[in-house]
Structures are given as structure tokens and as C-alpha cells.
C-alpha positions in Angstrom: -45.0 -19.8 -5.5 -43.3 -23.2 -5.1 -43.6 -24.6 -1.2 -39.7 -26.0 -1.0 -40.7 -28.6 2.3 -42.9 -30.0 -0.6 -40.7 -30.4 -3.5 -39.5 -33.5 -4.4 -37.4 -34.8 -7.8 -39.3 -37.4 -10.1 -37.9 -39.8 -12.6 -40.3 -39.9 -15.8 -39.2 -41.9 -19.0 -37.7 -39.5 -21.3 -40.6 -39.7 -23.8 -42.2 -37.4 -21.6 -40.7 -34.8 -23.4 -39.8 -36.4 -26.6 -43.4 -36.9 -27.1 -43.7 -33.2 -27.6 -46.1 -30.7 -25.7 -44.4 -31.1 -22.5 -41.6 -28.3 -21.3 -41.5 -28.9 -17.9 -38.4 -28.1 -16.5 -35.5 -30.9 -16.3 -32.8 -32.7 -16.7 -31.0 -35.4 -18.3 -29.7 -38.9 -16.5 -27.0 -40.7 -17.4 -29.7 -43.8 -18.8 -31.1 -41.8 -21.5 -34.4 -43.7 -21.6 -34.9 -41.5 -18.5 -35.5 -37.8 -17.1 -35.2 -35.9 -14.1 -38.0 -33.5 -13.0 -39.5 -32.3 -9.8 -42.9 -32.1 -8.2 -44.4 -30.6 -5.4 -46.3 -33.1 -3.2 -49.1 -32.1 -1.3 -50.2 -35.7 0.1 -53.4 -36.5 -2.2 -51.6 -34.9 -5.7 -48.7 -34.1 -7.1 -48.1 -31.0 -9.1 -45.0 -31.3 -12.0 -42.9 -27.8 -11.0 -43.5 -25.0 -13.6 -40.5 -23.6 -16.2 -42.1 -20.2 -14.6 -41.4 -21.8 -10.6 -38.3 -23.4 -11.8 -37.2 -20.4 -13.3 -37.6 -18.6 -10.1 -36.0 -21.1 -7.6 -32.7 -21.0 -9.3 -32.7 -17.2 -8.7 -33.6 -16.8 -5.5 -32.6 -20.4 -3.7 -29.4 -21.6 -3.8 -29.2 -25.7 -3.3 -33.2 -26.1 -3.7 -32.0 -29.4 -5.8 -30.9 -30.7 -2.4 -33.5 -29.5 -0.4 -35.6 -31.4 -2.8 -33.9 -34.6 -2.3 -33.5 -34.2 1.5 -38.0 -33.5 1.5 -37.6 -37.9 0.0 -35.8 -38.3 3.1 -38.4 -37.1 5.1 -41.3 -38.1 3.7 -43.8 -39.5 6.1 -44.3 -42.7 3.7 -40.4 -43.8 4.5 -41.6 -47.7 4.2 -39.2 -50.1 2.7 -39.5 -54.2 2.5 -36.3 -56.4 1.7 -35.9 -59.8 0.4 -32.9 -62.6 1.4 -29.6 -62.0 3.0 -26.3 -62.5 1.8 -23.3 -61.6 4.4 -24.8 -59.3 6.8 -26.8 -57.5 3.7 -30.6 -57.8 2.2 -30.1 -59.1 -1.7 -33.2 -56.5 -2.5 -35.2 -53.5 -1.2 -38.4 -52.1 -2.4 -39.9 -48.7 -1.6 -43.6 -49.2 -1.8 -46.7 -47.5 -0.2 -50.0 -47.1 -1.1 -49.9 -43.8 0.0 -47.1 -42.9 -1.6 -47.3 -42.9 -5.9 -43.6 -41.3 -6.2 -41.7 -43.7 -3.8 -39.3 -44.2 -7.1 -37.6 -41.3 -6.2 -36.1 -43.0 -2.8 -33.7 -44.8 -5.4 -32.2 -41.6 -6.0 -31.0 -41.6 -2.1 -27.3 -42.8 -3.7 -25.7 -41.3 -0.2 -27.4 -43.7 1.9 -27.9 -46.8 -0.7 -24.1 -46.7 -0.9 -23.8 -47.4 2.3 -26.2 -49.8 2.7 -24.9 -51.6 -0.7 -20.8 -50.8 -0.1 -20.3 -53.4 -3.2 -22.3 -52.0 -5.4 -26.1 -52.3 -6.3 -28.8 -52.3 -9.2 -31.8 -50.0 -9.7 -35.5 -51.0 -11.2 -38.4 -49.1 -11.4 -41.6 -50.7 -12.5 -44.2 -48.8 -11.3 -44.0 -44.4 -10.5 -45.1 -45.8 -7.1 -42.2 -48.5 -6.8 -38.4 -47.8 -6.3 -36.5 -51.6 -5.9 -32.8 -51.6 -5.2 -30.8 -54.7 -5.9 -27.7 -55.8 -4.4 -24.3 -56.5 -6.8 -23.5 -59.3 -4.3 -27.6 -60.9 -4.7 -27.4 -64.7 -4.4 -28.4 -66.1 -8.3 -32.0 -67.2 -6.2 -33.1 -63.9 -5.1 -32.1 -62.5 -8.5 -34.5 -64.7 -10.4 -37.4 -64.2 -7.5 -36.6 -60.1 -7.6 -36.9 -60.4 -11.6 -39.9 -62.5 -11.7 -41.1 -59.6 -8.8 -40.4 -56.8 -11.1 -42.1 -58.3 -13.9 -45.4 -58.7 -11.7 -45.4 -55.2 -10.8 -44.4 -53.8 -14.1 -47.5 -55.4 -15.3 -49.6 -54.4 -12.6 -48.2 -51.3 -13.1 -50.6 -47.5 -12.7 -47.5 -45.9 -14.3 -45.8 -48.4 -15.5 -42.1 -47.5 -16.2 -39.8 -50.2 -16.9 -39.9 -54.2 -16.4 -35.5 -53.4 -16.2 -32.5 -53.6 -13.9 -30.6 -51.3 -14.1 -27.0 -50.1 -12.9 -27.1 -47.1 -10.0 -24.8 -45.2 -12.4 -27.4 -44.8 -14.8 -29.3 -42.5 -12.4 -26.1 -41.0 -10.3 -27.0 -37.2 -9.4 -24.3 -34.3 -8.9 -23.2 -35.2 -5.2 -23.8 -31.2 -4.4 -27.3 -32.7 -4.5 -27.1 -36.1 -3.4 -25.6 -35.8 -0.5 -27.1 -34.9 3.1 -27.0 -31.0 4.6 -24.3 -31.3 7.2 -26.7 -30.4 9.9 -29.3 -33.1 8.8 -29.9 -36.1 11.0 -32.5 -37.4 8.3 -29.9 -39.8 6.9 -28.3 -41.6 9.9 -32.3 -42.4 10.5 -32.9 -43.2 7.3 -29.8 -45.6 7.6 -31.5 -47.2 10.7 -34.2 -48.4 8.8 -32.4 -50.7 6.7 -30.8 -52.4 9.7 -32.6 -55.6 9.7 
């Protein structure tokens, strides 16, 4: 049985499962290069959810998908570093922790990086372990340092993913699963953080 406080959702590259020999449950994302599974997270592994445990979730929970996005929000490795300002924004983010070897799935938090990004923003993720958000409105110098940045760690990489930016559409989720529970006070803290 699945433990839902640990499940969390996962982007892998798509090859995943075109490589064959892999049926874990997913789904697809708008940039097809990309795929959308879950894992449960017990602090020193990760397990990839089973067709079997997926199977069973989506008849007996209803909004698991959310719950699985709200358990990002509440992770215990909620660390975030940012690079330049431009108006009263950062140009960049980066969700990194050494602790942490799925902190790519923070750039799935679209409620809260729209808010904290209202003109728009960019989405790279070198490393499994590395989630970097880019602002629309990044001065042309922080662009080129974030670039060069996302090179190093792509090469660096443990799981490397891709050395890209990419648009925020390209990984938009359903907003029945995107956005907060109504009676969760997980995302106005979350929101606090990236005050600078």
C-alpha cells in the first residue's frame, strides 16, 4: 500500500518509457521530451509508484494527484537560492539540496511560481536533483550567467536531464492538481520564502 504523505510526482525524460521495459504508471507533458510519474519518498530512497498502487489510488482516492503535489510543498528540503534582481523580482531560482535528489519537481509548483513570476517565467532542469526557474523579465546578464550555470550542472549532472530552457507551458499540469487545497496554508509559506 502506497503511504499518500509520501507521494510525490517526478519528471523523467520520456525515454524512460520509450526505451522499453518500463510501465510505470504516467503521464504525458505538454514538452514531449518529458513524462510525468510519481514516487513515494521515504527520505534515503525513492520508490517509482507501481501500475498495481497506481491502479488502486485512482479507485479509492479521489485528488491523490494533488495530494501528491501539495507532499513538494511540504517537503522538509524546501531550500531555494536566487540570482539578480530586476524590479522588485529575482531573474532566477534554483531548488537544490543535497538531501533532496527530486527537488525538480518544485518546478511543477505553477500556483505559487506564477505568482512569484506574474510576467511569465522559464523552466530548466539539469540534474533530477535540480529544479531552476527563470524569469521572462531576466536582465540579458543574468541570462547568460543562469545558462552558463545550467551547463555546469547538466555536466555535473547524477541524473542528468537536460542542459535546456524551457517555457513553463511545456510542463503546465491540470490546475485540479496544481493548485493548493483550500484549507492549506502550505502555499502562502511557501510564497514567503521567495520574498527576498
Amino acid at each position: 500500500m502506497v503511504e499518500l504523505t509520501r507521494l510525490q510526482p517526478l519528471i523523467v525524460p520520456a525515454a524512460y518509457y520509450e526505451a522499453g521495459g518500463w510501465d510505470l504508471p504516467h503521464i504525458a507533458l505538454p514538452n514531449q521530451e518529458f513524462i510525468l510519474t510519481w514516487v513515494e519518498d521515504r527520505g534515503d530512497a525513492i520508490t517509482y509508484l507501481t501500475r498495481a498502487a497506481f491502479d488502486e489510488l485512482n479507485a479509492s482516492t479521489i485528488d491523490w494527484q494533488r495530494q501528491a503535489l501539495d507532499n513538494v510543498r511540504q517537503s522538509h528540503y524546501f531550500h531555494r537560492h536566487y540570482g539578480g534582481m530586476t524590479e522588485t523580482q529575482p531573474d532566477w531560482l534554483a531548488f537544490l539540496n543535497d538531501e533532496d535528489v527530486i527537488s525538480s519537481s518544485k518546478v511543477l509548483l505553477q500556483f505559487e511560481l506564477s505568482r512569484v513570476f506574474p510576467k511569465g517565467y522559464y523552466i530548466a532542469i539539469p540534474d533530477r536533483a535540480c529544479g531552476i526557474v527563470v524569469a521572462s523579465h531576466c536582465s540579458e546578464e543574468s541570462l547568460s550567467e543562469v545558462r552558463q550555470m545550467i551547463e555546469r550542472m547538466y555536466a555535473g549532472a547524477t541524473t542528468p536531464m537536460s542542459p535546456k530552457l524551457y517555457p513553463a507551458a511545456d510542463f503546465q499540469l491540470p490546475t485540479s492538481w496544481s493548485d493548493p487545497a483550500k484549507d492549506d496554508s502550505t502555499s502562502a509559506a511557501i510564497l514567503a520564502l521567495f520574498d527576498k
